[in-house]
N, C-alpha and C positions, 0 to 999 in steps of 0.2 A: 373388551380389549380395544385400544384407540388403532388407530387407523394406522400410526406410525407405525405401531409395536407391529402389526400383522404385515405392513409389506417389510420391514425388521426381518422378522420370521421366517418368510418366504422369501428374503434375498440370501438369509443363511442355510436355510433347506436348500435355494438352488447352486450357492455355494459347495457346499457339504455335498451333493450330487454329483457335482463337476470334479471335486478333489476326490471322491470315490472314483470314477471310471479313469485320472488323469492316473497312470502307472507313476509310481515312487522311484522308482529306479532301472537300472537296465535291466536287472532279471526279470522284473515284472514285465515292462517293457516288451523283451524276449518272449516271454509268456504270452501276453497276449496276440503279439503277431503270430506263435506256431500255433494260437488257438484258431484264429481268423483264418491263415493258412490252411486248418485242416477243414473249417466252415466251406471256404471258397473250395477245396477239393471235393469235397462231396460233394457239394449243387454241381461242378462239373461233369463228376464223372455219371451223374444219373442224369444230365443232358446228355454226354454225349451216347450213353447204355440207349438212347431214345432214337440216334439219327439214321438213316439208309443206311444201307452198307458204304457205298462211294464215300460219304461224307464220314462216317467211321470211318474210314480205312485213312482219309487225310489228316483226320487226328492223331490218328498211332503214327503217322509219319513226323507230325509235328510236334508230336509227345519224345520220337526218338530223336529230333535234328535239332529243337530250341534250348538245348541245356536245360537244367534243372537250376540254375542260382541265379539268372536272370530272365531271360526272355519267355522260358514258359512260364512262373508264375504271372507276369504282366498277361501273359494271353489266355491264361485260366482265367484271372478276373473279367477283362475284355469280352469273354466267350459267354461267363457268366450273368453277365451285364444287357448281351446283344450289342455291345457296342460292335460297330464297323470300327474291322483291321487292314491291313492289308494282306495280313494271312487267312482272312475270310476262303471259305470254299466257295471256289469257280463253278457256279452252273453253266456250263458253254452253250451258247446258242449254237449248233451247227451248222449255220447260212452263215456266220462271222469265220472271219479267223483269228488264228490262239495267236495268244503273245506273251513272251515269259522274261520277267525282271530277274536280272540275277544283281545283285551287290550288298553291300554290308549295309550300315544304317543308316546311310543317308537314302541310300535306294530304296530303302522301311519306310523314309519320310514321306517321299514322293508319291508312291504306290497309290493312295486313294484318290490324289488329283490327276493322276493320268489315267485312273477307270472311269474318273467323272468325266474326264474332255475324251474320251472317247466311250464313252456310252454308247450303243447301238452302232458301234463299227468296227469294234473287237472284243476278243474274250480275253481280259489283261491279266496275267497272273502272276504270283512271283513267286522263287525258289522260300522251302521251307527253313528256311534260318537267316540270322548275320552270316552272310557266306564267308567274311571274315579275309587272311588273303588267300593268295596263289595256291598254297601248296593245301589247302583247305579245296580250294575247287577242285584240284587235281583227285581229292580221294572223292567230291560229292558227286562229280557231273552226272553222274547215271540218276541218281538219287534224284538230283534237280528236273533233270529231263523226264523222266517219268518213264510214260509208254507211249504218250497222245504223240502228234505228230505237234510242228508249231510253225508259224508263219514268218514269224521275225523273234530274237532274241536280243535283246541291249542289255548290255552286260558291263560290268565294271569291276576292278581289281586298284588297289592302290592305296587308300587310305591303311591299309593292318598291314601293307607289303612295305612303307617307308622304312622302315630298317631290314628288310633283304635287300641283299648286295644284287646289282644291279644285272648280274650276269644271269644268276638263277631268278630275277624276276622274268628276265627275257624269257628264258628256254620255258621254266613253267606256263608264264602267257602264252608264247606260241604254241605250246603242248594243248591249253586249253579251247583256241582257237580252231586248230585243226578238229581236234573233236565236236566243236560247235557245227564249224561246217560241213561234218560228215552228217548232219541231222536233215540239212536239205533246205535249214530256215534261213533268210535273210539276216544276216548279222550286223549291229552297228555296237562300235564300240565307246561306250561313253568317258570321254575325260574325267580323271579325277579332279573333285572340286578344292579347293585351296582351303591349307590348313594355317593356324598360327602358330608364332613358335613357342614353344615350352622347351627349354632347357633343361628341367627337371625329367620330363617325358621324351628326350632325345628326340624331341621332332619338332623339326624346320620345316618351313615350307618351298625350300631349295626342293628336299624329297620327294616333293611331289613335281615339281616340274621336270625333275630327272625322269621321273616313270612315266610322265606322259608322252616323254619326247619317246621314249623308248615303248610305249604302246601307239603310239600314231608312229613310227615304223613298221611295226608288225601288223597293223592296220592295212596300209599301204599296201603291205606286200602281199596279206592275204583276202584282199580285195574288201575288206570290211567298212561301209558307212561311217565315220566319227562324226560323234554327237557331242560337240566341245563345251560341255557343260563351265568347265574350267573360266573358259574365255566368255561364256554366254553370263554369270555370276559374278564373274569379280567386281566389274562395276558396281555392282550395285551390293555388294558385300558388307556397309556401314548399315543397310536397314535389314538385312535377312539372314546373317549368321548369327548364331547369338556369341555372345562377347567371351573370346578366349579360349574356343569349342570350335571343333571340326564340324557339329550340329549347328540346323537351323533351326529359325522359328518357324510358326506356321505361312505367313507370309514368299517366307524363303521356299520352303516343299511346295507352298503352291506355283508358285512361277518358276520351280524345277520341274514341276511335274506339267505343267502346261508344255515346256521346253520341250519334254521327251516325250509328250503326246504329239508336237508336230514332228518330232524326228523321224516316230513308228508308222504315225501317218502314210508320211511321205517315202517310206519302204513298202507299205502296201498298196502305194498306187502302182 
C-alpha cells in the first residue's frame, strides 16, 4: 500500500473516531452529559464515603445549600479533580484567627486570592453557597455561621437585591447586621461592585448605587468597617470585568481579593 493511501486511511479512521464520540443531536448530546454526570457522581461520593468526619459533615452541608442545577455539580467535578475552590474545607490552625466571606459570586471569585495574601495570618473561609440576596441571608445566617466562633466577617448583599424595593433592602440588611454583631466578630461591610445595564434583565447600575448608599448608612450606624469595593474597582473596570457581566476575569478576582485581604487585615490588627 503507498504511503499516501495509509496516511488516507488513518486520516479517515481518525475522522470516523471523532464523528463517533461527536453526539448527533440534543438527545444524544443529553445522553451523554447525564452519562458523565453520573461518572463524576460516583468517583465523588466514594471520595467523599473516604473523608473524617469534620470534612464529611461540610460536604453534607454543601451537598444541602449549593443547589443541584448549578453550583453543586461544578463542585462535584472540582472535588473530583482536587482542584482548589473556595469551598474547599477549612483546616483552621488555632494560633490564627477565623474569617468568614459571606456574598454571592463575585465574593466565589475572590475567595482563593484573599487565602493566598493571607496565608499564615488567618483561617479564611466562606459561607456554603451563592448567598444570593437579603432575604436568602435572613433564612441562612445560622447555617453560615456554623458553631466556631470568628474574628472578622465581610459580607455583602446587593448584586440579586437590585430589584427589592429599597425599603425592605434596608430592614432585611439591618436585620442581617444585628445578628452579625451579635457573634462578637469584627464586621466590615463590602460595597457592591458595579453592574452594566441590561434592559432585558431589569438591571441598571443606578441599582446598585442606590443600595450602597443605603448599606453605608446602615454601616455607619452599626459601627461596621466599609470595604468600598465599588469605588476601589470602577477605575479600573475596562481591564477586570468581563464585558456585559456583573462577573470578572481572573485579573479582576485577584486585585478584589488582594483588596479585601488588606481590608481583613487591617480589622485584625
Amino acid at each position: 500500500m503507498k504511503l499516501s493511501s495509509i496516511v488516507t486511511f488513518a486520516l479517515l479512521a481518525a475522522f470516523s473516531a471523532l464523528a463517533a464520540a461527536e453526539p448527533t443531536n440534543a438527545t444524544e448530546a443529553a445522553a451523554k452529559k447525564a452519562a458523565e454526570d453520573q461518572r463524576i457522581d460516583g468517583l465523588y461520593r466514594q471520595k467523599v464515603a473516604t473523608l473524617a468526619p469534620e470534612r464529611h459533615a461540610w460536604e453534607n452541608t454543601l451537598q444541602e445549600n449549593l443547589g443541584n442545577g448549578f453550583y453543586l455539580p461544578i463542585h462535584k467535578r472540582d472535588f473530583v479533580k482536587g482542584t482548589a475552590t473556595a469551598w474547599d474545607f477549612v483546616v483552621d490552625d488555632p494560633k490564627l484567627p477565623r474569617v468568614l466571606l459571606i456574598g454571592d459570586s463575585v465574593s466565589r471569585g475572590y475567595t482563593l486570592a484573599v487565602r493566598a495574601a493571607l496565608a499564615g495570618k488567618a483561617n479564611v473561609h466562606r459561607a456554603p453557597e451563592n448567598c444570593g440576596p437579603t432575604a436568602n441571608g435572613l433564612k441562612k445566617l445560622d447555617v453560615w455561621l456554623g458553631r466556631g466562633k470568628w474574628d472578622v466577617i465581610h459580607f455583602n448583599f446587593g448584586i440579586h437585591d437590585r430589584g427589592t424595593p429599597l425599603a425592605d433592602y434596608e430592614n432585611r440588611l439591618a436585620q442581617i447586621i444585628i445578628r452579625l454583631k451579635a457573634t462578637g466578630a469584627k464586621l466590615i461591610w463590602a460595597s457592591t461592585t458595579p453592574i452594566p445595564r441590561d434592559d432585558a434583565k431589569k438591571q441598571t447600575p443606578e441599582s446598585i448605587v442606590e443600595r450602597n448608599a443605603v448599606a453605608a448608612r446602615l454601616a455607619a450606624q452599626h459601627g461596621c468597617a466599609v470595604n468600598d469595593l465599588f469605588g476601589f474597582i470602577t477605575p479600573q473596570l475596562a481591564a477586570t470585568q468581563n464585558p456585559n457581566d456583573v462577573h470578572f476575569n481572573a485579573r479582576g478576582y485577584e486585585v478584589l481579593g488582594q483588596q479585601v485581604a488588606r481590608a481583613v487585615a487591617a480589622a485584625l490588627r
